[in-house]
C-alpha positions in Angstrom: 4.8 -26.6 3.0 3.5 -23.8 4.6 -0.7 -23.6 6.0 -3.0 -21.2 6.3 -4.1 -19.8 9.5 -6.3 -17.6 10.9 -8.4 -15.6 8.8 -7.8 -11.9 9.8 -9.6 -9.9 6.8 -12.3 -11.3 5.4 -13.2 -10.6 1.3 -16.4 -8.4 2.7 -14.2 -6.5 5.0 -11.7 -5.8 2.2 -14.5 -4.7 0.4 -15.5 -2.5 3.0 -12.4 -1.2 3.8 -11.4 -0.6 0.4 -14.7 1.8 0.2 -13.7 3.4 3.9 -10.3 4.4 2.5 -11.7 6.1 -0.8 -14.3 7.9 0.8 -11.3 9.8 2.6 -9.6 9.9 -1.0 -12.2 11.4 -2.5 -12.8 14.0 0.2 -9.4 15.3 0.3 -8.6 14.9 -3.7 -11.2 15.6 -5.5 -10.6 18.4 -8.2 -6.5 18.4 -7.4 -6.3 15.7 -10.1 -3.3 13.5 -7.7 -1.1 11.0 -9.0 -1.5 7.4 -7.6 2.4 5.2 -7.4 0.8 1.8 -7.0 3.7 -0.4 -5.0 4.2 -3.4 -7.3 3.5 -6.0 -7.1 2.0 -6.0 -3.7 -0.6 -3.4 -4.3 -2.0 -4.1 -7.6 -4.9 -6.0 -5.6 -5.5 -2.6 -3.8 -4.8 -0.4 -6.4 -7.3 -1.8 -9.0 -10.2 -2.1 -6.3 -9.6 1.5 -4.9 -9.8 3.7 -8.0 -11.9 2.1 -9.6 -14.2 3.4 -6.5 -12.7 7.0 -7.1 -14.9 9.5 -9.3 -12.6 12.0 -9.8 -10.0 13.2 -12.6 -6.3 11.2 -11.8 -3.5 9.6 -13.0 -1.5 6.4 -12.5 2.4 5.2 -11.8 3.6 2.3 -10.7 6.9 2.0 -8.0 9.0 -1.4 -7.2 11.0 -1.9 -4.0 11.5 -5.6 -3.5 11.9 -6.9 0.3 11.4 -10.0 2.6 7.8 -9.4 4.2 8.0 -7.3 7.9 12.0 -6.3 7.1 12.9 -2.8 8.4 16.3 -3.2 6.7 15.4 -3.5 3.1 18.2 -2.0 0.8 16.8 -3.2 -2.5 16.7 -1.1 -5.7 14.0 1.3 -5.7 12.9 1.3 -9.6 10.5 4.3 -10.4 10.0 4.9 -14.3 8.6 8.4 -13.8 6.2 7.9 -16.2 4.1 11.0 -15.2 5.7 14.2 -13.9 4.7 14.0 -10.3 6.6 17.5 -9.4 4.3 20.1 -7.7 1.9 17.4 -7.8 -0.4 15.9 -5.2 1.3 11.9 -4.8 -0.5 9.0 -2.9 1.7 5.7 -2.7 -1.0 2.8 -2.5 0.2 -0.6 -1.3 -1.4 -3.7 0.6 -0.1 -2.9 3.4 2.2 -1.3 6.1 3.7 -4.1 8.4 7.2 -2.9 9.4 7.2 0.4 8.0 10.6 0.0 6.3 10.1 -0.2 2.7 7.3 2.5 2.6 9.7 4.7 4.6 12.3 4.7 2.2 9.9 4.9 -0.2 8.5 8.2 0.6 11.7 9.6 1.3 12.9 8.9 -2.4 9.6 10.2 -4.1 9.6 13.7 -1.4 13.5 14.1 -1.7 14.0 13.4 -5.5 10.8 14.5 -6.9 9.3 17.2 -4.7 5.6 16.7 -5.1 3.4 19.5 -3.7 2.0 16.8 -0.8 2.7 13.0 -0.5 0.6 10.3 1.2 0.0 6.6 1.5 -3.2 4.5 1.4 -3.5 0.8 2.1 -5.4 -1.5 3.3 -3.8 -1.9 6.9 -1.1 -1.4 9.1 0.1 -3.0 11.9 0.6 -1.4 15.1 3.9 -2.1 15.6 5.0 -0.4 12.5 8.2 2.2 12.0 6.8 5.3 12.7 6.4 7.3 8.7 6.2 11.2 8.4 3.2 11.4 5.7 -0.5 11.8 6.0 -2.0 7.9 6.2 -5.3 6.6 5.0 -5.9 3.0 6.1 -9.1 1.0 6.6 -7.9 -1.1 9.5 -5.5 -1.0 12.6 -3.8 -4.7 13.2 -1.9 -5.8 16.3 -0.8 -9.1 14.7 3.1 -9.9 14.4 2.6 -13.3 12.5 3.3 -13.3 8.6 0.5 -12.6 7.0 -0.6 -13.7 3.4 -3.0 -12.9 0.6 -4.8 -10.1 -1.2 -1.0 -9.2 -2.9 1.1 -10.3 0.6 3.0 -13.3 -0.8 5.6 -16.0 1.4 8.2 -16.7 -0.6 6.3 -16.0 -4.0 3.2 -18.0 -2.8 -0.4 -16.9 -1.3 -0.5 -13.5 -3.4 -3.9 -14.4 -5.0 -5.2 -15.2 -2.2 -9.3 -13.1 -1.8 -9.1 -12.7 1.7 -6.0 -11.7 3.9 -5.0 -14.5 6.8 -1.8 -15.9 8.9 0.4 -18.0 7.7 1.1 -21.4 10.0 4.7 -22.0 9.6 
């Protein structure tokens, strides 16, 4: 079985960051009445703590795109409902976080090239450094060079770790 590591985000730095990123939100939103596509399941943890910090008129989606954690080469299914309209609208994608860059990427392309929104961006917690380059506007509280797997805060290992408050590396 797999052990925890090294804590790398701790719950009041979540909190903070989770503030930092809606801040930003807020300033460039407010009034355009954007549609947020939470990335399930890995960003309900972010999704529910960031708008409930958001005082402005919006609406909600949810997106799926299973993939093994830090894989640039996911070909999964993408399955979008398209509950709300999201054409000529303003889009943010929310997930945990952007490690490879890979699933987002192909993410953004789908929503942009199949739905034409009138802007698309992402917010998440963090990114790492190392991550694929991705051609949208991104709000992120924190910057991490850290290539180890990391767990918790809706970043699972093999289904496990999800729950988890605080974010940390995972001893394999």
């Amino acid at each position: 079985m797999h052990k925890l590591g090294k804590l790398i985000i701790s719950q009041e730095q979540i909190r903070r960051g989770v503030e930092s990123v809606a801040r930003e939100l807020e300033q460039d939103f407010a009034g355009l009445q954007p549609v947020f596509i939470s990335v399930v399941p890995g960003g309900i943890f972010f999704t529910a703590d960031l708008l409930r910090q958001l005082n402005f008129a919006l609406a909600m989606d949810t997106i799926s795109c299973p993939h093994v954690p830090g894989s640039q080469n996911n070909t999964s299914t993408i399955v979008y409902q398209q509950n709300i309209n999201i054409k000529q609208r303003h889009v943010i994608l929310l997930d945990d976080a952007i490690e490879s860059g890979g699933t987002m990427s192909r993410l953004c392309s789908h929503i942009s090239e199949t739905f034409q929104p009138a802007s698309l961006s992402i917010a998440t917690l963090f990114v790492k450094q190392r991550r694929k380059a991705i051609a949208f506007k991104q709000y992120f509280a924190y910057e991490i060079d850290n290539n180890e797997i990391l767990v918790g805060y809706g970043l699972p290992w093999q289904d496990h770790w999800r729950n988890l408050p605080t974010i940390a590396e995972l001893k394999r």
